[in-house]
GUKE-300490 format. One line per field, with one value per residue: x, y, z of N, C-alpha, C in turn; chain; residue in one letter. Coordinates in steps of 0.1 Angstrom, whole numbers, plus 5000, padded with zeros to 4 digits. Layout:
N
nc1 <- c(X  ...)
nc2 <- c(Y  ...)
nc3 <- c(Z  ...)
cac1 <- c(X  ...)
cac2 <- c(Y  ...)
cac3 <- c(Z  ...)
cc1 <- c(X  ...)
cc2 <- c(Y  ...)
cc3 <- c(Z  ...)
mol <- c(A  ...)
type <- c(A  ...)
//
This chain:
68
nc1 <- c(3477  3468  3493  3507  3517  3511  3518  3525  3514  3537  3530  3521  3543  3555  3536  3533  3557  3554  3535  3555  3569  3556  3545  3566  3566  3543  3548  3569  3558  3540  3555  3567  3546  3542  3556  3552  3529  3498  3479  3494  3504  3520  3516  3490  3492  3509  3495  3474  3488  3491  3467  3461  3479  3478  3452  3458  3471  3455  3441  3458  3466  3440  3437  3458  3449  3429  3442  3452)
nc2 <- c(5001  5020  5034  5050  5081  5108  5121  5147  5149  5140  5163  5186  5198  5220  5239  5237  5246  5272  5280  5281  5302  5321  5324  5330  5356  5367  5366  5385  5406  5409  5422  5441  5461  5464  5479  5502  5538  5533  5546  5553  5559  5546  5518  5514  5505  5483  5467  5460  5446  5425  5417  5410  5390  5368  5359  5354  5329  5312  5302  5293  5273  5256  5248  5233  5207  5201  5191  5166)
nc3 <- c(9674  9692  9708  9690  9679  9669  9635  9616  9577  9550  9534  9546  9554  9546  9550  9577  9589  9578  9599  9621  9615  9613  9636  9656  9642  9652  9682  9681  9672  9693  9713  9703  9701  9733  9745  9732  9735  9739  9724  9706  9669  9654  9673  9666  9639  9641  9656  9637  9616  9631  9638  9608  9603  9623  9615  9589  9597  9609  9589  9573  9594  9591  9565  9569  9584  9566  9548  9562)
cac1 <- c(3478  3467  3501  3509  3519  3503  3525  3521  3516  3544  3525  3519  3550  3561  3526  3540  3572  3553  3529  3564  3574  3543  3542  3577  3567  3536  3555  3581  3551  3534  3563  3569  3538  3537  3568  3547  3521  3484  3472  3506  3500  3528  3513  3479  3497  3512  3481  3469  3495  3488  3457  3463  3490  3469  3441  3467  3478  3445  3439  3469  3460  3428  3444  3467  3440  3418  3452  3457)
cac2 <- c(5014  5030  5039  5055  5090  5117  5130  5154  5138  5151  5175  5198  5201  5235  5251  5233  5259  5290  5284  5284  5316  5333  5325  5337  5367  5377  5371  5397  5419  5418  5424  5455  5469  5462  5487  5515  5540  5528  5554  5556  5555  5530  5511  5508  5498  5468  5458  5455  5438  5412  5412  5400  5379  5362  5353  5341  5316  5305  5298  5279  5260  5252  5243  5217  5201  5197  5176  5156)
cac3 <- c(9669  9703  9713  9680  9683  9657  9631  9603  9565  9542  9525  9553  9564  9546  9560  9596  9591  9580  9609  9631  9612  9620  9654  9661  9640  9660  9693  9678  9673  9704  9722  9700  9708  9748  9743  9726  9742  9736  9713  9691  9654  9654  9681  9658  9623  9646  9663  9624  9609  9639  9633  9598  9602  9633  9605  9579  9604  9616  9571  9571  9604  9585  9556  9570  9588  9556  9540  9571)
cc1 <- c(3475  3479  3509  3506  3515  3516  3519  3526  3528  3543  3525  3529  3557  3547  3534  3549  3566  3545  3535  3567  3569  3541  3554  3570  3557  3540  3563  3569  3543  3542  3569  3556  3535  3549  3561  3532  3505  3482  3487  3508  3509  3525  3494  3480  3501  3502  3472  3474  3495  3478  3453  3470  3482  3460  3445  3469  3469  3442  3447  3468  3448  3428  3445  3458  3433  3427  3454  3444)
cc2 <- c(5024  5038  5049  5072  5104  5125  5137  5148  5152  5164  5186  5203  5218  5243  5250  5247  5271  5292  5287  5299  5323  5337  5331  5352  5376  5378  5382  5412  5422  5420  5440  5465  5469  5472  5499  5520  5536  5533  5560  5550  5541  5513  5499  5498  5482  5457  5453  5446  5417  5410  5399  5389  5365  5350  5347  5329  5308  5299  5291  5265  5250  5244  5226  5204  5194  5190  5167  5140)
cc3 <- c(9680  9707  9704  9684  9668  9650  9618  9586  9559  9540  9532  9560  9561  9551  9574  9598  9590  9587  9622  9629  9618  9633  9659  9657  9648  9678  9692  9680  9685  9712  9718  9701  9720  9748  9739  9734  9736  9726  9704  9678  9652  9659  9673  9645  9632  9650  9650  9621  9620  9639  9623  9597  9616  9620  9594  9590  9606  9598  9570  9578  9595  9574  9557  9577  9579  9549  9550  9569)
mol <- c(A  A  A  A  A  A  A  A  A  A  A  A  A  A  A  A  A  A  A  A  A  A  A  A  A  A  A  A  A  A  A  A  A  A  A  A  A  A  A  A  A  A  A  A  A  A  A  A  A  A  A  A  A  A  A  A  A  A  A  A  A  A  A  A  A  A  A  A)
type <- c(X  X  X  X  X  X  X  X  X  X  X  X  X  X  X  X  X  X  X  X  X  X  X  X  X  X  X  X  X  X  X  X  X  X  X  X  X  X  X  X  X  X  X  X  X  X  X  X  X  X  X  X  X  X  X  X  X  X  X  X  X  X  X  X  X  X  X  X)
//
């Protein structure tokens, strides 16, 4: 069994996807705020929404761990 290579059980595999989603989605957003000026309202709502979306992922991460 040493050589055995780690896969994910069934069950986690639709978290697996919306932790891909996510991760595409906060690449999308930090690349749209490295585009906007520091202190632009737009610039803050982003830096939020990545915030949150950051801390959903890290819950899901946590998640799938606790079914593995």
């Amino acid at each position: 069994m040493g050589g055995r290579t780690h896969s994910l059980p069934l069950l986690t595999w639709p978290q697996a996807r919306l932790v891909e989603r996510m991760e595409l989605e906060r690449a999308a957003l930090s690349k749209r705020i490295a585009m906007l000026p520091r202190y632009a309202h737009n610039r803050v709502a982003l830096e939020t929404r990545l915030r949150d979306l950051t801390a959903r992922q890290i819950e899901v991460e946590l998640e799938m761990k606790g079914k593995e």
